[in-house]
C-alpha positions in Angstrom: 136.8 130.6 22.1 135.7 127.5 24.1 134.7 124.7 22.6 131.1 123.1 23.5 131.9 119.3 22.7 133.8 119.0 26.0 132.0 118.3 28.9 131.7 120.5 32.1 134.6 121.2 34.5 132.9 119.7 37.4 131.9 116.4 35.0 135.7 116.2 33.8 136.9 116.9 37.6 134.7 114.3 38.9 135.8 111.5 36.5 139.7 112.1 37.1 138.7 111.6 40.8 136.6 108.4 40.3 138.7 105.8 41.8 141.6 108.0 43.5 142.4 107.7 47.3 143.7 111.6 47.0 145.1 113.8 44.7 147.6 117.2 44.9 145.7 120.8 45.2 144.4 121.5 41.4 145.7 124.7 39.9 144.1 127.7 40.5 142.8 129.5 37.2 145.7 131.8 37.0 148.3 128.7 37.3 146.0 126.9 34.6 146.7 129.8 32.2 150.0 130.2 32.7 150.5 126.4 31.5 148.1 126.3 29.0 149.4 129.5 27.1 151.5 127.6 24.2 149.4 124.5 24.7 145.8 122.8 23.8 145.5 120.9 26.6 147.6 120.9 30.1 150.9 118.4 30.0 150.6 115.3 32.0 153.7 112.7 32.0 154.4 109.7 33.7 158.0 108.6 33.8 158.5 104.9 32.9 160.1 103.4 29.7 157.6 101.4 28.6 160.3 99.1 26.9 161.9 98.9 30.7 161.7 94.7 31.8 160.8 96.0 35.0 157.2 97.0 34.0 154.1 95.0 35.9 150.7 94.9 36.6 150.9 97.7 39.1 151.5 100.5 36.5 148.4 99.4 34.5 146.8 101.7 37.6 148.5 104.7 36.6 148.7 103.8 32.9 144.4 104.0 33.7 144.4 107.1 34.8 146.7 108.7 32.1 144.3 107.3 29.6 141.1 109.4 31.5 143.1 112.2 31.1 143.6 111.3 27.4 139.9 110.6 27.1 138.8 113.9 28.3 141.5 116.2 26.2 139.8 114.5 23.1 136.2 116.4 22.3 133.6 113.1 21.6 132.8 113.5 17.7 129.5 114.8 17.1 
């Protein structure tokens, strides 16, 4: 069943583009289903140990992003 408190597709694909210079090919619905079968919500991961000394104000860019895609797998309360 799909749950109503999420915004449309097309609303949740246009903010993860806001503010991108390009992005890889999205997943066709087939591909989508095939990563989403044991999950919620599609697995995004960004490789850096946040504990590393080499951390800067460069990955606060990516560290952005990853938080739009944590904003729109959590359904706004009602």
């Amino acid at each position: 069943m799909i749950n109503s408190n999420f915004k449309p597709v097309a609303e949740q694909l246009a903010y993860l583009k806001k503010g991108i210079a390009e992005s890889s090919p999205m997943p066709t619905d087939r591909q989508a289903g095939k990563i989403t079968k044991d999950r919620q919500t599609p697995p995004v991961y960004l490789g850096v140990d946040p504990t590393a000394p080499d951390i800067h104000l460069g990955h606060t860019v990516v560290l952005r992003k990853l938080k739009h895609f944590q904003d729109l797998a959590t359904p706004p309360s009602s």
